[in-house]
Backbone as ProteinMPNN parsed JSONL, in Angstrom:
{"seq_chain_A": "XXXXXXXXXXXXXXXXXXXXXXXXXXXXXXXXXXXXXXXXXXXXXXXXXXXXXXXXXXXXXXXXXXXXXXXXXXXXXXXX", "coords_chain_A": {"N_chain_A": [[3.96, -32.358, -25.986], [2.941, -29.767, -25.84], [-0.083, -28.936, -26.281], [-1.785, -30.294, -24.912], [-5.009, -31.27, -24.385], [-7.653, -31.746, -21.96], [-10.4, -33.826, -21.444], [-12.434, -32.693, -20.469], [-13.346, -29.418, -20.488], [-12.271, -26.994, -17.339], [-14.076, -24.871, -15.396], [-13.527, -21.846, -14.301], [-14.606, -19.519, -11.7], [-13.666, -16.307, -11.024], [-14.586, -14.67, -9.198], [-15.745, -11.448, -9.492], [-14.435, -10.606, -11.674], [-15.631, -12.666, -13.469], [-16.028, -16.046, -15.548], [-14.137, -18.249, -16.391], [-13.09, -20.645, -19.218], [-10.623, -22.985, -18.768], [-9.12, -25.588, -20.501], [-6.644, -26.992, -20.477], [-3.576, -28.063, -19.107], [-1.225, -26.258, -20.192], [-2.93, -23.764, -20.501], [-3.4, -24.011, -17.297], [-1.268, -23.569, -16.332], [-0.897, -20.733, -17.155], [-2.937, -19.691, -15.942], [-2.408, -20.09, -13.457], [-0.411, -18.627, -13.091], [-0.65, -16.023, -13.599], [-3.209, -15.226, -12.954], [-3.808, -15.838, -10.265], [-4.649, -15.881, -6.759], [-4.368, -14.401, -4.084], [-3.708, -16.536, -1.994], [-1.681, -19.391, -2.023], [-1.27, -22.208, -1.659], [-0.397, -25.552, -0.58], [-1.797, -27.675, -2.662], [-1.894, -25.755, -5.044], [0.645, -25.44, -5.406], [1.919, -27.996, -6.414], [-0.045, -28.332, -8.557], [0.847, -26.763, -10.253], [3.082, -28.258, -10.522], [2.42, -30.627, -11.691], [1.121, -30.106, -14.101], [3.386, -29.044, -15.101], [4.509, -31.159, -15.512], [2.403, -32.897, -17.403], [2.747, -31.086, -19.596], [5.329, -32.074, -20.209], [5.347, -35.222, -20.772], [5.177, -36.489, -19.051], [3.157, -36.941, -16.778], [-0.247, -37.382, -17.366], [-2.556, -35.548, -19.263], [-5.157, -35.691, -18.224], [-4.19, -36.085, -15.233], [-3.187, -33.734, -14.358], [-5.656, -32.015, -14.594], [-7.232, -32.795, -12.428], [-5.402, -32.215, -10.289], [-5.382, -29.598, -10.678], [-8.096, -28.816, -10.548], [-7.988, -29.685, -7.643], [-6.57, -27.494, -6.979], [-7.81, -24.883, -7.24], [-10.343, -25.753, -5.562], [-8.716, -25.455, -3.108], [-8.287, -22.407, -3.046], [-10.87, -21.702, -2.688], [-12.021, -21.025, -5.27], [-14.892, -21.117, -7.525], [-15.394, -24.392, -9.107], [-16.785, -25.945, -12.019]], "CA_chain_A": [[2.554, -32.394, -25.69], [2.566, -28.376, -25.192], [-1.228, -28.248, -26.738], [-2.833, -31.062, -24.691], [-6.17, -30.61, -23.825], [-8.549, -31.999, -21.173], [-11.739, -34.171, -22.468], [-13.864, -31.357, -20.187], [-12.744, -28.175, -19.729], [-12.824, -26.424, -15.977], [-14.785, -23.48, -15.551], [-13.143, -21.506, -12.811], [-15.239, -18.384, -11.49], [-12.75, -15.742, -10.583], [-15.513, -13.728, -8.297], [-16.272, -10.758, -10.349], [-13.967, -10.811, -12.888], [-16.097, -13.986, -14.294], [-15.437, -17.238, -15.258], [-13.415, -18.947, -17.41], [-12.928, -22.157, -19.458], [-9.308, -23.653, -18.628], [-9.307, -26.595, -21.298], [-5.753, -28.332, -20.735], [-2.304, -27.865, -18.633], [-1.067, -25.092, -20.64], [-3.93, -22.754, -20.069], [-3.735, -24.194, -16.538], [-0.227, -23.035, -16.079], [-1.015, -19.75, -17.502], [-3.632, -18.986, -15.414], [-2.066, -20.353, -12.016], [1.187, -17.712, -13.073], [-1.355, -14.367, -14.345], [-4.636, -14.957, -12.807], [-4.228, -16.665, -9.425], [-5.134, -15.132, -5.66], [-3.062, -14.149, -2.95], [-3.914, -17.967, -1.699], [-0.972, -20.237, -2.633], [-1.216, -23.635, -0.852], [0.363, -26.927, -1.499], [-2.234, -27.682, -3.819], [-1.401, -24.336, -6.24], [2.545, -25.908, -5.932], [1.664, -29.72, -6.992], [-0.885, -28.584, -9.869], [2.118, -26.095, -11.205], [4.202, -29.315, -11.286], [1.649, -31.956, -12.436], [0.958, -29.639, -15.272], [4.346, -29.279, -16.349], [5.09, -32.747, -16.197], [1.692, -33.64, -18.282], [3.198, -30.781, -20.751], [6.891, -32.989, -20.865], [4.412, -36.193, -21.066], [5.69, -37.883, -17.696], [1.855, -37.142, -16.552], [-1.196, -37.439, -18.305], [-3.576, -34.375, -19.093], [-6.118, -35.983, -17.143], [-3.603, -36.024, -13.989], [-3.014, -32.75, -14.31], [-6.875, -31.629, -14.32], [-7.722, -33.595, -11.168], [-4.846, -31.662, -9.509], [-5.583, -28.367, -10.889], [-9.395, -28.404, -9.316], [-8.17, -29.386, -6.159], [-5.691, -25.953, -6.142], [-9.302, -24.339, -7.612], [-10.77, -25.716, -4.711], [-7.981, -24.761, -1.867], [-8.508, -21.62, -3.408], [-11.921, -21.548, -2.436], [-12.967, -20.563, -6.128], [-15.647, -22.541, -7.956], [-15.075, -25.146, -10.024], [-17.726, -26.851, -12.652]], "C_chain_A": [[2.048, -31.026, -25.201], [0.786, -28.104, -25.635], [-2.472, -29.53, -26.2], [-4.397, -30.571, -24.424], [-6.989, -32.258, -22.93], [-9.932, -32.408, -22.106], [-12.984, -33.328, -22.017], [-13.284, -30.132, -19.74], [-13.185, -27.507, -18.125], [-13.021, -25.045, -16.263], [-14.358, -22.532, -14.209], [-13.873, -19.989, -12.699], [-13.501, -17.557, -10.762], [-13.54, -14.113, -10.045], [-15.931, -12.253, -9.37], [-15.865, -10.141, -11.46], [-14.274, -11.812, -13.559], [-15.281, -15.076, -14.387], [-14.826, -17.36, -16.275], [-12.728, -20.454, -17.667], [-11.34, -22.522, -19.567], [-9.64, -25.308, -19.289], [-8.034, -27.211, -21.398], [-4.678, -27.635, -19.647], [-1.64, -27.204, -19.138], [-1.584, -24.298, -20.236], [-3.683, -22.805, -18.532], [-2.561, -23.144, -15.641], [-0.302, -21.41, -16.504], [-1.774, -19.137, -16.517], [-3.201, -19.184, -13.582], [-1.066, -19.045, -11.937], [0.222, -16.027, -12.982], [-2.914, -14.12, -13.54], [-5.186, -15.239, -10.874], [-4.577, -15.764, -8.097], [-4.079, -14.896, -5.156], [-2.934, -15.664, -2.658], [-2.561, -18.796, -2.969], [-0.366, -21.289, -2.052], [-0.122, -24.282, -1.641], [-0.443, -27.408, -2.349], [-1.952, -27.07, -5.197], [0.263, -25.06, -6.44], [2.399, -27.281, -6.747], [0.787, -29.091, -8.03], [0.135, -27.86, -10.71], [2.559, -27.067, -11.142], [3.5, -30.263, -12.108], [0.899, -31.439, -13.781], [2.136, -29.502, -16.006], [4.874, -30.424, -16.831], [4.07, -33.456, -16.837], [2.628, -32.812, -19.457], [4.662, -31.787, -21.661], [6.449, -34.604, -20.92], [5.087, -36.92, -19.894], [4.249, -37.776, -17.001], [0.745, -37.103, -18.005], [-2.013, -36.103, -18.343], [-4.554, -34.421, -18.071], [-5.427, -35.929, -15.449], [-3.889, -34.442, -13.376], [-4.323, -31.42, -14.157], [-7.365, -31.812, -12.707], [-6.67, -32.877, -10.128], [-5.346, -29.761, -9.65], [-7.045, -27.936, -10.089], [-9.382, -28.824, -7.8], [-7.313, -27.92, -5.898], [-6.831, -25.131, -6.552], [-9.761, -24.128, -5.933], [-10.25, -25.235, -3.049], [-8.45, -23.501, -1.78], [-9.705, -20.694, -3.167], [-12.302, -20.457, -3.791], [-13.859, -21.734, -6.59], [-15.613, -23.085, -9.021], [-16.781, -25.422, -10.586], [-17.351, -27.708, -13.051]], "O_chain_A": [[1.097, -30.899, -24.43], [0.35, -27.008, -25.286], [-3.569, -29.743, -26.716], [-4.694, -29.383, -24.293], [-6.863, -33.437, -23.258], [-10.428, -31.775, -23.038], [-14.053, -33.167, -22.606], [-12.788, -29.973, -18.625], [-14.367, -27.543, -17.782], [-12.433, -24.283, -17.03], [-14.997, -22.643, -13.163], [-13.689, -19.255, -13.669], [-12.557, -18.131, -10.219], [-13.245, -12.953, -10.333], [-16.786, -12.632, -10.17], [-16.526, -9.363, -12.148], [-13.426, -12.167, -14.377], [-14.242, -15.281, -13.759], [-14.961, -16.521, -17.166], [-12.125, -21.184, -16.88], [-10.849, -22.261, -20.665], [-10.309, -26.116, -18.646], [-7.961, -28.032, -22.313], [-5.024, -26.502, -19.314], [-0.669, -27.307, -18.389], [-0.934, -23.703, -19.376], [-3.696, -21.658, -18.085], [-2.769, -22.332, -14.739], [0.583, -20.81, -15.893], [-1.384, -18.033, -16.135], [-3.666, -18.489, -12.679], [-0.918, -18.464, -10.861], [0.595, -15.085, -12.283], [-3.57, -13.079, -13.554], [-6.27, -15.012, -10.337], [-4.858, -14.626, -8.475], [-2.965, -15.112, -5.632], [-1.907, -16.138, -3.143], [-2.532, -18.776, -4.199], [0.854, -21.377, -1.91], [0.607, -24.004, -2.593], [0.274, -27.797, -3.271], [-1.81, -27.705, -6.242], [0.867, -25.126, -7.511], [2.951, -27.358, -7.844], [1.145, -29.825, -8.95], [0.326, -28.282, -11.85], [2.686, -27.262, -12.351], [3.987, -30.666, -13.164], [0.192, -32.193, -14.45], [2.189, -29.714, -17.218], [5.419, -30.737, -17.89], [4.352, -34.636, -17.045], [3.253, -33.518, -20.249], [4.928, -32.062, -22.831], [7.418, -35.326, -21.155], [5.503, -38.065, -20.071], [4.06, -38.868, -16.465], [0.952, -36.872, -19.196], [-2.098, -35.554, -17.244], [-4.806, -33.543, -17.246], [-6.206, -35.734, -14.515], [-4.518, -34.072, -12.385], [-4.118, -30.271, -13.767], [-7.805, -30.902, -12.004], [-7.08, -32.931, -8.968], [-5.559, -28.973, -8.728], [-7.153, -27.026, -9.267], [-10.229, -28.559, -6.947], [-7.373, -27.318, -4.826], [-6.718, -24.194, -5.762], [-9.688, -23.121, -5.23], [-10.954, -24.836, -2.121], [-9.009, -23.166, -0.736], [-9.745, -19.472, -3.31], [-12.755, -19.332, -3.581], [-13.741, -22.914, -6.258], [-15.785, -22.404, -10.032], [-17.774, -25.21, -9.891], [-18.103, -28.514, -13.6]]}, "name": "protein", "num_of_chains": 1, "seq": "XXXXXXXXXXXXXXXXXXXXXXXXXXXXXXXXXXXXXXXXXXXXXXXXXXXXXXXXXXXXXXXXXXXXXXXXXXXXXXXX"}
């Protein structure tokens, strides 16, 4: 399931390097590894796992969204 996608993509602002559309648990994982802050809660650790386990299908894509905007939100960037 490496090419799931999300039925809405998240729009994460990344302050003045703009925003960008993260559309599934792939991308999500990409951008938690290349893009993320100094900030790395327990949120940022649980959405890296609940994304790889939607990619090996033991979660759902949708799990894996709903975790990813709360490490967004730890993060204090902004979600849409």
């Amino acid at each position: 399931m490496p090419h799931a996608h999300w039925q809405k993509p998240v729009q994460v602002t990344f302050g003045n390097l703009g925003t960008e559309a993260v559309s599934g648990p792939s991308e999500a994982l990409a951008v938690l590894a290349d893009r993320w802050p100094e900030l790395k809660g327990p949120h940022f650790v649980k959405a890296r796992s609940v994304c790889r386990a939607a990619l090996d299908g033991r979660k759902t894509p949708e799990e894996a969204r709903q975790q990813f905007e709360q490490a967004v939100s730890e993060a204090q960037m902004h979600v849409n």
